[in-house]
N, C-alpha and C positions, 0 to 999 in steps of 0.2 A: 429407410429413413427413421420410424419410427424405433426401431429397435437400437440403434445407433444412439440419437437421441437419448432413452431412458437405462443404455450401460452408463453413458456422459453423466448422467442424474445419480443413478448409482453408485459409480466410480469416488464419485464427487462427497457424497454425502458423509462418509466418515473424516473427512477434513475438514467437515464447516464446523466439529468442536471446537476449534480457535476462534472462529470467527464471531459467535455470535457473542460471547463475552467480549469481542473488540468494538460490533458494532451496539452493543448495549450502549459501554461505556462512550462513544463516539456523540452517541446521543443525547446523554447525560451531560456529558462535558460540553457541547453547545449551550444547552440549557441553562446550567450554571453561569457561563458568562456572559448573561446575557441577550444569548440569541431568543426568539419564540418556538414551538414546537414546527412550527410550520417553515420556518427558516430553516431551523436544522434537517429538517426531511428534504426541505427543496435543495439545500446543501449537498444532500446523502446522491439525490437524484444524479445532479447535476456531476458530481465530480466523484462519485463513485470508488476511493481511494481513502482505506482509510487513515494512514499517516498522512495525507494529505487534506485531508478535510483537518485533520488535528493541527497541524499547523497552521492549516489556512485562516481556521478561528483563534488561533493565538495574535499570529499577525492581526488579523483586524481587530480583534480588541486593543490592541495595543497602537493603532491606528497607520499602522508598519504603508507605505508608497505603495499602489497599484503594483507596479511594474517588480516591487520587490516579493510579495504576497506569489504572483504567477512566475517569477523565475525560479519559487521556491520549490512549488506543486512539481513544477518542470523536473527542476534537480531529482526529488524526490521519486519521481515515477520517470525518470532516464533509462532504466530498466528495458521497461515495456517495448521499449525502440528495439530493443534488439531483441524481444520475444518474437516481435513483428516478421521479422527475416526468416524467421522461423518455421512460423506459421502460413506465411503469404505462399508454399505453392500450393496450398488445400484451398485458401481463400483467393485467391487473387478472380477465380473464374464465376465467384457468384455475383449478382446484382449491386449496385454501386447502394444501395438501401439495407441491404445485407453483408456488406461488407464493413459497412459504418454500423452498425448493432454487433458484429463480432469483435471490431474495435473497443466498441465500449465495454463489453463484457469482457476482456481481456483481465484476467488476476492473474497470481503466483500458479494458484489451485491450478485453475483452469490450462493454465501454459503446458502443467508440470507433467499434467496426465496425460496430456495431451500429444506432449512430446516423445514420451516414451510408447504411446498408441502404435498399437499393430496394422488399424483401418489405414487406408488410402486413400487418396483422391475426395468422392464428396462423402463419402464413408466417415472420413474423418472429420472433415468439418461441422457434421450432426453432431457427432462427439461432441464438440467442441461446443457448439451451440447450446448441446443437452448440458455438461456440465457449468458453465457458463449463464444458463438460465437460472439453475437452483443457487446457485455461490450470489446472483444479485439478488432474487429473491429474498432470502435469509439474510441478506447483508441489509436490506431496504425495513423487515421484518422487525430486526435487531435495534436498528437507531431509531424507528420507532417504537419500541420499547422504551426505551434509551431517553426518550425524548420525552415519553407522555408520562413516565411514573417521575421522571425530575420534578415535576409539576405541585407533585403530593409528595413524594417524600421531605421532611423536615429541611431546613436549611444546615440543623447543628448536625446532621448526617453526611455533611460533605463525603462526597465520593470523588471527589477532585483525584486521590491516591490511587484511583482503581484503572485509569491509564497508566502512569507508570511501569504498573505491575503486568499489562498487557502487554507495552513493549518489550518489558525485560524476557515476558514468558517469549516471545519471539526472536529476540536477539540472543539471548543464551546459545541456543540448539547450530546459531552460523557462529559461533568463536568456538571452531572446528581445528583451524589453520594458522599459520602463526603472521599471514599477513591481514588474515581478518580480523587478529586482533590489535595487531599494530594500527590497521584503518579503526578499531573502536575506540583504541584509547587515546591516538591523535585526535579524533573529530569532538568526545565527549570532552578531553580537556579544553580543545578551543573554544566550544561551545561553553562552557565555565569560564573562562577568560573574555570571551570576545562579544559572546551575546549581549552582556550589562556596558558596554563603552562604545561598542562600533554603531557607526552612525545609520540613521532611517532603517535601525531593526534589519541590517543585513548583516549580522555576526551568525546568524544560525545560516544563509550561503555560503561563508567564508568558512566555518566551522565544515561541512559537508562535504565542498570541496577538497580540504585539507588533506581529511578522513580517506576522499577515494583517491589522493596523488599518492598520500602516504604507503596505503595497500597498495597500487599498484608498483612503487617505487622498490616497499621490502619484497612481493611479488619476481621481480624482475635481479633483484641484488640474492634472494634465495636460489632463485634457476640460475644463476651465473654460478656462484658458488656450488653448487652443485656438480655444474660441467665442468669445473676448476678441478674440483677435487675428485 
C-alpha cells in the first residue's frame, strides 16, 4: 500500500507545475471581489475545481440565480462523470467513506495517470489515492497563497489578468483537433455575444453548451467525411 501510495505522489508531482499558478491566482481572484480569505479557502475546500470555483465567484458577485451558479459548476466539471466509469472497477470495492474521498479527490492529473497505470485492483487505487492526495494538497496550499498575499498586495497591482493567462496557458495545448477548435471558437464567440444580454446570467450555460454540440457535431461530420472519402 504504502509504496503504491508514494509512486501516486511521485507520479503526480511534476504536473502540479500548472497548478499552483492556477490555485494562486484562484485565490487572488476571490479576494479581489470581494470575498474574505476565509471564504475563498472554504470555497477552495468545498468545491475543489478550479474553473469552477472561478466561475462560481463571478456568478455570485454578479448575483447570477442559485440554480444558475450550480448548473454552471455541473457543466463545467460533466467530465468527471465519465472519469468515474473509469475508475469505478479499482474503486467500487472500498468503503462507502473512502469511496466519497476518492470522489472528491478526482482531477485531470490524478484520472490521467491513473488511467494509463499498470497496478491493478487495490494496487491501483493507492495510486490513485497517493496522487490524488498531493494534487489537493498543493491545490488547498496555492489558494491560500492566493488568498492571504491579496490582502497586502497594493489595489493599483491588480492581478485580475493573471487568470486569464492561466486559462489560455491550459487551453492552448487541447486546440490539437479541428473539432476542438471549432468547440473553442463557437463557445468563446457566444460567450462574447450572449453573456452581456442573456437573462439571470445564463449566457456563460448557453455559451458552453454551444461550444460542446458544436465539437461534437464537426466531430461527427469530420468521421463521416472521412468514410465518404
Amino acid at each position: 500500500m504504502k509504496q503504491e501510495l508514494l509512486k501516486g505522489v511521485r507520479d503526480v508531482a511534476p504536473l502540479l507545475i500548472g497548478v499552483i499558478p492556477f490555485g494562486v491566482s484562484s485565490g487572488l481572484y476571490a479576494v479581489e471581489q470581494g470575498f474574505t480569505a476565509f471564504e475563498a479557502m472554504f470555497m477552495s475546500f468545498v468545491i475543489f475545481a478550479g474553473a469552477s470555483q472561478v466561475a462560481t465567484v463571478g456568478l455570485m458577485i454578479n448575483e447570477a440565480p442559485f440554480w444558475i451558479i450550480v448548473a454552471t459548476a455541473i457543466l463545467i466539471n460533466l467530465r468527471f462523470l465519465i472519469y468515474s466509469v473509469s475508475v469505478s472497477p479499482f474503486v467500487h470495492k472500498a468503503s462507502k467513506p473512502m469511496r466519497a474521498l476518492k470522489s472528491y479527490l478526482m482531477t485531470d492529473h490524478t484520472f490521467v495517470l491513473t488511467a494509463r497505470e499498470k497496478y491493478t485492483g487495490q494496487n491501483k487505487s493507492f495510486y490513485f489515492l497517493g496522487s490524488g492526495l498531493l494534487v489537493w494538497s498543493v491545490w488547498q496550499l496555492s489558494t491560500f497563497v492566493g488568498a492571504f498575499f491579496a490582502n497586502i498586495i497594493p489595489s493599483e497591482w491588480s492581478l485580475e489578468f493573471s487568470l486569464p493567462l492561466v486559462f489560455l496557458f491550459f487551453t492552448l495545448p487541447l486546440l490539437k483537433s479541428r473539432e476542438n477548435i471549432i468547440a473553442a471558437i463557437v463557445a468563446g464567440a457566444a460567450a462574447i455575444i450572449l453573456i452581456p444580454v442573456m437573462p439571470v446570467h445564463s449566457g456563460l450555460i448557453v455559451s458552453i453548451l454551444l461550444g460542446a454540440f458544436s465539437g461534437l457535431a464537426a466531430n461527427k461530420i469530420f468521421k463521416q467525411g472521412v468514410k465518404n472519402g
